[in-house]
C-alpha positions in Angstrom: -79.0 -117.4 -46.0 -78.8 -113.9 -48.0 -75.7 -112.1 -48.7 -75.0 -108.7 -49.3 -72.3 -109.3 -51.4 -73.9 -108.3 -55.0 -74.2 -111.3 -57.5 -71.5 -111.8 -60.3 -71.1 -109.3 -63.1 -68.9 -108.6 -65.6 -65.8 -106.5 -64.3 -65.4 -102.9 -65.8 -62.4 -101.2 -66.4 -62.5 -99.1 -63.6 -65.5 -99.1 -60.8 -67.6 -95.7 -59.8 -65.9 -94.4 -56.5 -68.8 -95.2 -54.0 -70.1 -99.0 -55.0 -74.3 -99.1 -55.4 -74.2 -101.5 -52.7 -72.6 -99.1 -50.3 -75.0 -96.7 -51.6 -77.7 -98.7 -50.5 -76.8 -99.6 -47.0 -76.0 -96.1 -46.4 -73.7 -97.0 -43.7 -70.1 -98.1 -44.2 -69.3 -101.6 -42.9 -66.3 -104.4 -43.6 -66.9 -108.1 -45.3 -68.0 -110.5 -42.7 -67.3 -113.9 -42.8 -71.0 -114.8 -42.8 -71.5 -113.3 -46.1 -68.3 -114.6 -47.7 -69.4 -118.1 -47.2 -73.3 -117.8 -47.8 -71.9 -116.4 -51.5 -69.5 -118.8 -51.9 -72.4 -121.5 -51.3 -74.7 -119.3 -54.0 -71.8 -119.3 -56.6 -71.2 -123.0 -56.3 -68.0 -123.2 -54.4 -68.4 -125.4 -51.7 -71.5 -127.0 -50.5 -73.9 -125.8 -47.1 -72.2 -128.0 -44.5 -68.4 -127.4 -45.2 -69.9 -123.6 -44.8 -71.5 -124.3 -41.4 -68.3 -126.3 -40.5 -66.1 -123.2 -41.2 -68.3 -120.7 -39.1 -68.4 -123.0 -36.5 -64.6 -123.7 -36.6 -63.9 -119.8 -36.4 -66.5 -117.6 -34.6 -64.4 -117.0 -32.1 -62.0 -115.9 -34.9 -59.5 -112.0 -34.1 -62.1 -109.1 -35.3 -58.7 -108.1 -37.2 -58.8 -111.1 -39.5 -60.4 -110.9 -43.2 -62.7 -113.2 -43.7 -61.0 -114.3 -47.0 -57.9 -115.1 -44.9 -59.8 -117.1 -42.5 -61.7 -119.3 -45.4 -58.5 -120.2 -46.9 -57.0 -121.2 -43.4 -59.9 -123.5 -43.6 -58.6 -124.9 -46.7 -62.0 -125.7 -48.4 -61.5 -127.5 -51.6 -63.7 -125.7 -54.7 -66.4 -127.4 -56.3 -65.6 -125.7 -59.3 -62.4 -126.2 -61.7 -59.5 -125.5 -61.0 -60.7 -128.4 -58.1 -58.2 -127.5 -55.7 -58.2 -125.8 -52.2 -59.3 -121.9 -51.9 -56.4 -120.2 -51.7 -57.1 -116.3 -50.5 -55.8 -115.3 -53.8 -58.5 -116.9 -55.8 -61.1 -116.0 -53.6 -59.7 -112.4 -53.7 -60.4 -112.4 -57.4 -64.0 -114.1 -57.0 -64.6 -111.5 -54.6 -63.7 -108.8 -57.4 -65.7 -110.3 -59.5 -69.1 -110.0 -56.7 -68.2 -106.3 -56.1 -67.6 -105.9 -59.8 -64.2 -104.3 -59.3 -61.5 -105.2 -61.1 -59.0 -107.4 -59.7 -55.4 -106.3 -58.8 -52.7 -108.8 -58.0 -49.5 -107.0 -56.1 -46.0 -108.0 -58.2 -43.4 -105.6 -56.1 -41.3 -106.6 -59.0 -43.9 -104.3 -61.6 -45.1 -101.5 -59.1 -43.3 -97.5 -58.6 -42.8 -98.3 -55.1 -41.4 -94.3 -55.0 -44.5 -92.8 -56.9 -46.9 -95.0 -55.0 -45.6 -94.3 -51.8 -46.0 -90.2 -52.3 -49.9 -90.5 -52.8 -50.0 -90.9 -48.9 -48.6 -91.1 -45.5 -47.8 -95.0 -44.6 -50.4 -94.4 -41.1 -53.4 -93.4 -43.6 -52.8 -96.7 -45.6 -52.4 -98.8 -42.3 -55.4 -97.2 -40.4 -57.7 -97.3 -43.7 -56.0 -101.2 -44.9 -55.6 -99.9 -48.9 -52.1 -99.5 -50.7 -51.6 -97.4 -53.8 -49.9 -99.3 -56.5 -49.9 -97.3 -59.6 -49.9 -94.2 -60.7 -50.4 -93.0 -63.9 -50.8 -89.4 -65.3 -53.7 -88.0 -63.5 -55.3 -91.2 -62.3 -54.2 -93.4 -58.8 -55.2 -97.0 -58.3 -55.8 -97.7 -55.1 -55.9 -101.3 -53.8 -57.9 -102.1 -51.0 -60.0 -105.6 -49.8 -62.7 -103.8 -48.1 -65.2 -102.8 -51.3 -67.5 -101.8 -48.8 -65.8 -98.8 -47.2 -65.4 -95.9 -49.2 -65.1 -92.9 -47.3 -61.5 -93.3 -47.9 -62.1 -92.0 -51.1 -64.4 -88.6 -50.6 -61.6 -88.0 -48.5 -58.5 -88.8 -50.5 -60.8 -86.8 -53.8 -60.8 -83.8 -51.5 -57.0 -84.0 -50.9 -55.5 -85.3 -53.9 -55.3 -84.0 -57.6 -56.0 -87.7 -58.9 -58.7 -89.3 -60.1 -58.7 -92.7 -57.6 -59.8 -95.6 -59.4 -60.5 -98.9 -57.0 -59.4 -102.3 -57.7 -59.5 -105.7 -55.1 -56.0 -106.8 -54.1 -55.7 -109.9 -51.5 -55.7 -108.4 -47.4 -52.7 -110.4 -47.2 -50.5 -108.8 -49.5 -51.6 -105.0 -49.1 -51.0 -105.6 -44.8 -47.5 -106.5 -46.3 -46.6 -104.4 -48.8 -48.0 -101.4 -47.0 -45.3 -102.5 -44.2 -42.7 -103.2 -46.9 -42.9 -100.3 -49.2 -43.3 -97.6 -46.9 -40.8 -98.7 -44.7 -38.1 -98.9 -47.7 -39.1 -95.5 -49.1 -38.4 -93.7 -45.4 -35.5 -95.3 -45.3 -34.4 -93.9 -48.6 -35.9 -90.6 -47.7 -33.8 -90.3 -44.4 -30.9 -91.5 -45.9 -30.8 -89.0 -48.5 -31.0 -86.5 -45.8 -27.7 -87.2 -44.6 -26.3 -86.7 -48.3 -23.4 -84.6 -49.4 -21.6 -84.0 -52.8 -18.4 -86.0 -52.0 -19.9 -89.1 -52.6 -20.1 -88.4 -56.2 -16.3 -87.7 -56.7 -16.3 -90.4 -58.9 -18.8 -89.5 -61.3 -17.2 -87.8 -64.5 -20.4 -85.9 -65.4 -21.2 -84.5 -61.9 -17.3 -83.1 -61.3 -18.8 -79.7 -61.7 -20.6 -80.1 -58.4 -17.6 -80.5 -56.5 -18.0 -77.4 -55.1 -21.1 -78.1 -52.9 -20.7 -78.4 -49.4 -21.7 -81.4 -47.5 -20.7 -84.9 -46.2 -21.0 -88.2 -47.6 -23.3 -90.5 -46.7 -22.0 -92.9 -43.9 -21.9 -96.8 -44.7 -23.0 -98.1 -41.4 -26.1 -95.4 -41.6 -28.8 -97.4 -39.6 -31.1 -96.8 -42.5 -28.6 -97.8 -45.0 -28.2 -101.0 -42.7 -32.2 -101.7 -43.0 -31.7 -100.7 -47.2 -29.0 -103.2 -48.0 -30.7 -105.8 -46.1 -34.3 -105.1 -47.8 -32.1 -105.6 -51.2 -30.8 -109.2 -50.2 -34.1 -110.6 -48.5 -36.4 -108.9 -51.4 -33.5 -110.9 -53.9 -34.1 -114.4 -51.9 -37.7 -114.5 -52.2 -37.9 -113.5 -55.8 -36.0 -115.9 -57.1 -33.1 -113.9 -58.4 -29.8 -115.2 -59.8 -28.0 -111.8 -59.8 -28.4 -108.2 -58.1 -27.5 -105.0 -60.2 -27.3 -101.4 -59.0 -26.4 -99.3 -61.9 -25.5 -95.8 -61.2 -26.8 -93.5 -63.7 -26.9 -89.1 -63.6 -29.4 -88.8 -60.5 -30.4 -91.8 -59.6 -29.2 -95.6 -59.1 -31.4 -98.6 -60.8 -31.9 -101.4 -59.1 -32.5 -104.7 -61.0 -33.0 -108.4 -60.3 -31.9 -111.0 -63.1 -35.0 -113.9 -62.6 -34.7 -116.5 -64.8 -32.3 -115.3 -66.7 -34.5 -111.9 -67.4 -33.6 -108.5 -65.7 -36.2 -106.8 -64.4 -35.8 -103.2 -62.5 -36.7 -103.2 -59.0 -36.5 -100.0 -57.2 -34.4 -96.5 -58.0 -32.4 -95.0 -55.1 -31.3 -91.5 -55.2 -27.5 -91.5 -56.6 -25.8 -91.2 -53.0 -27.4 -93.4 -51.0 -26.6 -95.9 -53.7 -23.3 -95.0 -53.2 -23.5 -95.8 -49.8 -25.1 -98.7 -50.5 -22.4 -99.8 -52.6 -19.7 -98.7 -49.8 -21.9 -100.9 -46.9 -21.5 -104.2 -49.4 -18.2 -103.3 -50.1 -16.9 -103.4 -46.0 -19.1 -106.7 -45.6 -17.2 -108.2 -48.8 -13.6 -107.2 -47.7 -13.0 -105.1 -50.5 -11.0 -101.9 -50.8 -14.3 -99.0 -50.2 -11.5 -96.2 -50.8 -10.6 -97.1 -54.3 -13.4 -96.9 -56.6 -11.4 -96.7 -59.8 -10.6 -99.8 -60.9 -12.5 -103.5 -60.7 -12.6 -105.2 -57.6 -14.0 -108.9 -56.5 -15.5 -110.0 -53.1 -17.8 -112.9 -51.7 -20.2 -112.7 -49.0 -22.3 -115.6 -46.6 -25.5 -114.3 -45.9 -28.1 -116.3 -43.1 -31.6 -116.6 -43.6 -34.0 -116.3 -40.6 -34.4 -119.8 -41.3 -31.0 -120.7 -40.8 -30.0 -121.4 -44.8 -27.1 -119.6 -45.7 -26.4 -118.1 -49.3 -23.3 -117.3 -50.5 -22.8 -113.8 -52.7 -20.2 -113.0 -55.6 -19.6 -109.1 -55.5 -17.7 -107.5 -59.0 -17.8 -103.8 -59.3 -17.1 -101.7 -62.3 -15.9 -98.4 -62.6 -18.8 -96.2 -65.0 -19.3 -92.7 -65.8 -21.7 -92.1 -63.1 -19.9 -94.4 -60.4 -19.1 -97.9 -59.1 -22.0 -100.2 -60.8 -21.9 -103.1 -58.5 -23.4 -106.6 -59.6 -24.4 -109.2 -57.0 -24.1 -113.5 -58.0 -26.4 -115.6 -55.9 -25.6 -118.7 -55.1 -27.7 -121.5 -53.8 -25.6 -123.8 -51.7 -28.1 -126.5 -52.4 -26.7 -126.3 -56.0 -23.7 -128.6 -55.0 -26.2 -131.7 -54.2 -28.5 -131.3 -57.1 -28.9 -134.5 -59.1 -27.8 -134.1 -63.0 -30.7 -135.5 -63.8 -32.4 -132.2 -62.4 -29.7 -129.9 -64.1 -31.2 -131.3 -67.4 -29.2 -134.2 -68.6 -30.6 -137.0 -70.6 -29.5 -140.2 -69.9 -27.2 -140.2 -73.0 -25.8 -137.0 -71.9 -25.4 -138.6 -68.1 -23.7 -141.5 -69.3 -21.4 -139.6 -71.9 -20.2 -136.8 -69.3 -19.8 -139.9 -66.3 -17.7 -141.8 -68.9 -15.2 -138.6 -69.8 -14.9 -137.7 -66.0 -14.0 -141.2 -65.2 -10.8 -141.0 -67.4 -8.0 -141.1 -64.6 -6.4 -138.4 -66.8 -7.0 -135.7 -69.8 -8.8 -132.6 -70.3 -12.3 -132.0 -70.4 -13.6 -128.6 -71.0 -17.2 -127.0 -70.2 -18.1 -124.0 -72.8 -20.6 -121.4 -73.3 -20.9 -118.0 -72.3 -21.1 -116.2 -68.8 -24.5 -117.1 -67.0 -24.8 -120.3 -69.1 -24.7 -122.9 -65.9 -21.0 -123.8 -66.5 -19.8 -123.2 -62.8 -23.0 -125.1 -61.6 -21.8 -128.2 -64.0 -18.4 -128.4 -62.7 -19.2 -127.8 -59.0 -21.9 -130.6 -59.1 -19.2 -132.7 -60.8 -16.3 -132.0 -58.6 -18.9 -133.0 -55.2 -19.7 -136.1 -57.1 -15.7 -137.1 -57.8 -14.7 -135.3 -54.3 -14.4 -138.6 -52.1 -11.7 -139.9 -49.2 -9.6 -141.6 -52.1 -8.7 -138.6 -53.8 -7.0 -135.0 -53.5 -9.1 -132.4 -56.0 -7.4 -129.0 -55.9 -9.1 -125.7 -57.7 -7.7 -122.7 -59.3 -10.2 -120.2 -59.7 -10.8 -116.3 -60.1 -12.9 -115.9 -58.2 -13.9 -118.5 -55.8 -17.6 -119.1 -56.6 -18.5 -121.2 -53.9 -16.8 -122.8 -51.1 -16.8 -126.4 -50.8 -15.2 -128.2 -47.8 -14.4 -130.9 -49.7 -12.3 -129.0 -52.0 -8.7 -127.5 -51.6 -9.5 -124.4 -53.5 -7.7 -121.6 -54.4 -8.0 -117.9 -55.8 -6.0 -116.3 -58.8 -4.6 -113.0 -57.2 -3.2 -111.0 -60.4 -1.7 -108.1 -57.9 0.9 -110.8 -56.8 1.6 -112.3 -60.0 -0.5 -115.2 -58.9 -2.3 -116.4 -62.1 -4.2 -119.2 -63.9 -0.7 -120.7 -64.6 1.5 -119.6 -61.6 -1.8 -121.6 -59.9 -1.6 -124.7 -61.6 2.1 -125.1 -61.4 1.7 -124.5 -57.5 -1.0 -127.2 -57.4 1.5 -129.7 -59.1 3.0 -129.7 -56.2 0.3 -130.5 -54.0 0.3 -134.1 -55.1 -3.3 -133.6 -56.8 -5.6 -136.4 -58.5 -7.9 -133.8 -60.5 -7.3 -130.3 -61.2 -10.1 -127.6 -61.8 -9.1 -124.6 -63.5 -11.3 -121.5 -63.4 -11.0 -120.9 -67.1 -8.8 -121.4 -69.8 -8.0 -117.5 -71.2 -4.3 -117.8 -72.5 -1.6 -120.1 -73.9 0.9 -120.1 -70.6 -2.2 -121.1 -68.9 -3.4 -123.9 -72.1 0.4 -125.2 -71.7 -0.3 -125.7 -68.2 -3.3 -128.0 -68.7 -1.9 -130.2 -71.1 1.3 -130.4 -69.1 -0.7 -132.0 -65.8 -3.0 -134.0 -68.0 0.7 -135.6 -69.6 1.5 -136.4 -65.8 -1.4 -138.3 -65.3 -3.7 -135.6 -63.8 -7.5 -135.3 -64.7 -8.0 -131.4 -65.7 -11.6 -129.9 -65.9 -11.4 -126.3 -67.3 -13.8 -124.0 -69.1 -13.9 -121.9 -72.3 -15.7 -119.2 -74.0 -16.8 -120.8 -77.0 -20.3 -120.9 -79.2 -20.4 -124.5 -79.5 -18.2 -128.0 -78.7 -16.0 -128.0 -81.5 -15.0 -124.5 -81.4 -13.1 -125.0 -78.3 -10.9 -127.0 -80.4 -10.3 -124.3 -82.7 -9.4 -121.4 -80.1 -7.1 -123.8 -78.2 -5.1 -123.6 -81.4 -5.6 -120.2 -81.9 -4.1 -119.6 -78.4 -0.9 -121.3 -79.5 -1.6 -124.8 -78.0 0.2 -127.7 -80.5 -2.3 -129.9 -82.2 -0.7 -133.1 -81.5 -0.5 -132.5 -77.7 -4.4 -131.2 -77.7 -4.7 -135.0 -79.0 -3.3 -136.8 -77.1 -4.7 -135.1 -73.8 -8.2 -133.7 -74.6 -11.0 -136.1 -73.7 -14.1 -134.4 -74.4 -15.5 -130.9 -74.8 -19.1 -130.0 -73.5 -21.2 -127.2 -74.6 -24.4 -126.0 -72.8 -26.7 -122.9 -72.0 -30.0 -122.4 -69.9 -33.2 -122.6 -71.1 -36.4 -121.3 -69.4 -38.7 -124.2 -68.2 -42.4 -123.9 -68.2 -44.3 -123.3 -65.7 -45.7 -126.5 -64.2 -49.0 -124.5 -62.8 -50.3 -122.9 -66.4 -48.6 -124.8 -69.4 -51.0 -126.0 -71.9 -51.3 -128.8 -74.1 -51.7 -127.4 -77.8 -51.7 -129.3 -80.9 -48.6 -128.9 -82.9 -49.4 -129.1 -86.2 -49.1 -125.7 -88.1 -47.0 -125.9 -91.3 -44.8 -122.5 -90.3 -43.9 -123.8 -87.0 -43.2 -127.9 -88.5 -40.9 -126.4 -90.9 -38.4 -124.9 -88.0 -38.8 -128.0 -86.0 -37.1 -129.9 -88.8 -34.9 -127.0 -89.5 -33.8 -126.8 -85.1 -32.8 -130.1 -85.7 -30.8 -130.1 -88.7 -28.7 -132.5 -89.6 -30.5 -134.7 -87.6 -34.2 -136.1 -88.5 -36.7 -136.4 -86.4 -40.5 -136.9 -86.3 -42.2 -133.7 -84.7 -44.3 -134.1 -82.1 -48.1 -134.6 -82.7 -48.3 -131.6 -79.4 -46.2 -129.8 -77.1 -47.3 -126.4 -74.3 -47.0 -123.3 -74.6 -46.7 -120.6 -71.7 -50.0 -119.4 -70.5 -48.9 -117.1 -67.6 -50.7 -117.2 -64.1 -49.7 -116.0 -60.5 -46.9 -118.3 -59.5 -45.0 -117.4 -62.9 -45.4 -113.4 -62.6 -47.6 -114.0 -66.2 -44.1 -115.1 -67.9 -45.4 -118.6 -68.6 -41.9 -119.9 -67.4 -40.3 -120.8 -63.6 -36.8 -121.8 -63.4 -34.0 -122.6 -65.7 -32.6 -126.1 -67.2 -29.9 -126.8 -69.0 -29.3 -128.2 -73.0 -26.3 -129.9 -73.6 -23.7 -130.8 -76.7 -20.7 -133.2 -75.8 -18.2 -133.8 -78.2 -15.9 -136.9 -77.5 -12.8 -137.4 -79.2 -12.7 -140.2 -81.5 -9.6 -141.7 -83.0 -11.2 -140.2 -86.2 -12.1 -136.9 -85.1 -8.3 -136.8 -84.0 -6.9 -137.6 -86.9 -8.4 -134.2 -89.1 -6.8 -131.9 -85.7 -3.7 -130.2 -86.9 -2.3 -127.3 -86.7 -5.2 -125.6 -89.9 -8.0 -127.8 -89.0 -11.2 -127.5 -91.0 -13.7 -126.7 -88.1 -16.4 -127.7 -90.9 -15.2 -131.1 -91.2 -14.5 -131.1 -87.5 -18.3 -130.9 -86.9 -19.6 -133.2 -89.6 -17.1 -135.6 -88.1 -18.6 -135.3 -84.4 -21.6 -135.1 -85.8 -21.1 -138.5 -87.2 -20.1 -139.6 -84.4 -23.2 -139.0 -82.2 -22.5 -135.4 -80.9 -26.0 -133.7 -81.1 -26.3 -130.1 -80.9 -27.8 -127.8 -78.4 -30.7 -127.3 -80.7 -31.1 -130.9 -80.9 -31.2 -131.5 -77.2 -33.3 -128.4 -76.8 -35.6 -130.0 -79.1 -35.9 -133.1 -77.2 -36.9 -130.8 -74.2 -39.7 -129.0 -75.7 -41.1 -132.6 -76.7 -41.2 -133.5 -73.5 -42.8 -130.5 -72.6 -40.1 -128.9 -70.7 -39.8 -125.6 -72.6 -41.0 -124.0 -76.0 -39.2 -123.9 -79.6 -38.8 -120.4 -79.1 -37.3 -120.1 -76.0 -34.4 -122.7 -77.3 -34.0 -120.7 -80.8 -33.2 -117.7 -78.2 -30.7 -119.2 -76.2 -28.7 -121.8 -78.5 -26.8 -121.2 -81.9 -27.7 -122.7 -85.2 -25.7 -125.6 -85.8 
């Protein structure tokens, strides 16, 4: 059976406006489903009768569908490596290759969604099925799926100012993101309609605009309503840990933290991020009226699918306005196994022998975003059963577990860390979690209700394990009361973890790269590994080469030996040679032992944890 679809060619850089085939035919026309198959027979893709099966299965398919969309709902497997099912976004890019254009894949995380959606009206995209995703200087690249009609373009060259340079992008994703982006931009657009100069009173550098009539932009604005919930379901599906929208002069950036890597989003005109700001505010029970100082709030979002998500609000007073950061929290994060938040088996049974102490002090460190809330939350879920009473102190609430009796430092009515934990005392509690350990009232505390028999988790900002010990006694704490209560101190961070779909399997054995092996894992010794994978990038990554985060861990227990060289001047030096005499290997080390399993590269563990 002949195809029309031209044989395989190299792709160019950009292709000619009008495609030779089209040329040829004379006549505009769309891919049929006929032709798709008959190529993907010529190119080797799957064999004559799983082609005749598919036609058979769907001639009576919706004259709407594309036929790549209706192959991979037939979920033929390829003949050709990578041997898995044809997904539409492979064949999209085989496709490409056919028409020789080049092939565009749509990240809404890496596209102008404002400049793109300028080039033309939303029912022009629809009606002709492309999407404009970048422009740059004088040239426009248009995405569409059909390389066969091109009068688009003689149109769109008589109109615009651009030079229009065609790529291939899968039907899928341009029916969506047509919807998506154009929808969000006149949402933005009517919004800023409705804007007036009072909702910039806050900004220090726009005070000379004061003077400009207007109103300010309402908070329960429908289209303010449709932005903020854009925002949250955009956030969900890509993954992110934390929202940001940063007010700057004239406009508001929006940015998504994704494995622990911002990455800007969208920019809203100044105002309506300030009504943006004011519509998260109401939902979050905060105070929209004052803008001048800090403020914390939560918020329980439900998916269409029924999950619900809890959100941290903080805002911060800046030059150009409140800059307002979103936490994400997965609730599923309270169930996860510690084997899948990264522990080792050492590590498992270390941290399971230090919380089953019936009293002490055992402290989580490293800095903010570094997992330790998700380590203590899955602890306290494991230790939460009928037998015992576990009471929380925290500022703020991260996430709100029934099984807890949990409770919120309130600073404006003197209820702090301290005035907390001397309130829980007398709630007849078995373990105590305290939020954070920032001051010596609050360290006095601690040690106090780990005296009385109480188990005390707490966390501190600290590099490493054994420089908690050293800023406990900075804050005032007495040496022999820190021995004679604290059990154990943990240190951890995140790590990006390879992704599962692209990682390859290279020989490690260049001299430069051995040479900081042995130096990551001073003082310890260790063999390197004969290989280990390195980041590739594909689709399912965004091209990062890494999906999702896992932590590295460093737990120092206290040893009758280790205690005896705690006073009030302890040598942190000989503090860490001691622990690490004692087994205590450091985050390097157990970043190490990751990347030789093939969890995560040397590189990303230099980023994230400090020399030992």
């Amino acid at each position: 059976m002949a195809t029309s679809l031209p044989a395989s060619a190299p792709k160019t850089a950009f292709a000619v406006p009008v495609l030779e085939s089209v040329k040829r035919n004379k006549s505009e026309r769309r891919v049929t489903l006929p032709e798709v198959l008959a190529a993907l027979v010529e190119d080797g893709f799957i064999p004559q009768l799983e082609s005749d099966r598919a036609l058979k299965d769907w001639r009576t398919a919706p004259s709407d569908a594309h036929p790549l969309m209706i192959v991979s709902l037939s979920k033929l497997k390829s003949l050709k490596a990578p041997l898995r099912n044809l997904d539409v976004e492979r064949l999209t890019e085989w496709m490409a290759g056919r028409v020789e254009l080049p092939y565009f894949h749509i990240d809404p995380l890496k596209i102008d969604m404002r400049a793109v959606t300028d080039v033309m009206s939303s029912d022009y995209a629809s009606r002709r099925n492309i999407l404009p995703v970048e422009v740059r200087g004088k040239d426009v690249v248009i995405a569409t799926s059909e390389p066969f009609m091109s009068a688009w373009q003689r149109e769109l060259g008589d109109m615009l100012k651009f030079n229009i340079k065609v790529v291939i992008a899968n039907p899928q994703d341009i029916a969506r993101y047509v919807g998506e982006f154009y929808n969000l931009a006149r949402s933005v657009k009517r919004a800023e309609k409705s804007e007036g100069g009072a909702g910039r009173i806050n900004d220090f550098e726009q005070l000379v605009e004061l003077g400009k009539a207007g109103r300010t932009l309402d908070a329960n604005d429908h289209h303010i309503v449709t932005l903020v919930d854009w925002l949250w379901q955009y956030a969900f599906d890509q993954r992110a840990s934390d929202i940001h929208v940063e007010p700057r002069r004239d406009v508001a950036i929006v940015r998504f933290r994704i494995d622990g890597v911002l990455h800007q989003v969208y920019q809203v005109p100044a105002t309506v991020a300030v009504a943006m700001t004011s519509r998260i505010k109401i939902l979050g029970r905060m105070d929209v009226v004052e803008k001048r100082r800090p403020q914390d709030g939560r918020i329980k979002t439900r998916m269409p699918d029924g999950q619900e998500i809890e959100l941290r609000l903080s805002t911060l007073p800046t030059a150009h306005g409140e800059k307002l950061v979103m936490r994400i929290f997965d609730p599923d994060v309270l169930i996860r196994d510690f084997s899948e938040l990264g522990f080792s088996p050492e590590d498992y049974e270390k941290w399971q022998g230090l919380i089953g102490n019936p009293g002490g002090i055992v402290l989580v460190t490293g800095p903010t975003g570094s997992g330790k809330t998700t380590t203590l939350y899955s602890t306290l879920k494991q230790l939460a059963t009928p037998e015992v009473n576990i009471c929380t102190i925290e500022d703020p609430i991260e996430m709100i577990e029934g099984s807890l009796n949990q409770m919120q430092v309130q600073p404006q009515i003197d209820l702090g860390f301290a005035a907390g934990v001397r309130a829980l005392m007398r709630q007849d509690p078995d373990i105590i979690m305290i939020g954070e350990i920032r001051d010596l009232e609050t360290a006095e505390m601690a040690i106090q209700s780990a005296l009385t028999g109480h188990l005390v988790l707490s966390t501190l900002h600290t590099n490493d394990a054994p420089a908690a010990i050293a800023r406990l006694l900075d804050l005032g704490a007495p040496a022999y009361l820190l021995t004679s209560t604290l059990l154990g101190v943990m240190a951890q961070r995140l790590v990006r973890t390879l992704c599962s779909h692209c990682k390859e399997k290279v020989p490690f054995d260049d001299p430069v790269q051995v040479k900081i092996w042995h130096e990551t894992v001073s003082p310890w010794k260790g063999d390197a590994p004969t290989h280990v994978y390195k980041p590739i990038g594909c689709l399912e990554c965004r091209n990062t080469g890494y999906m999702g985060r896992i932590g590295i861990y460093e737990i120092l227990l206290m040893t009758p030996e280790l205690k005896k060289l705690i006073t009030d001047r302890t040598d942190l030096g000989a503090a860490r040679a001691e622990a690490y005499r004692s087994g205590m290997k450091p985050l390097r080390v157990s970043g190490a032992m990751k990347v030789a399993q093939g969890i995560t590269t040397l590189e990303e563990v230099l980023r994230v944890a400090p020399a030992a």
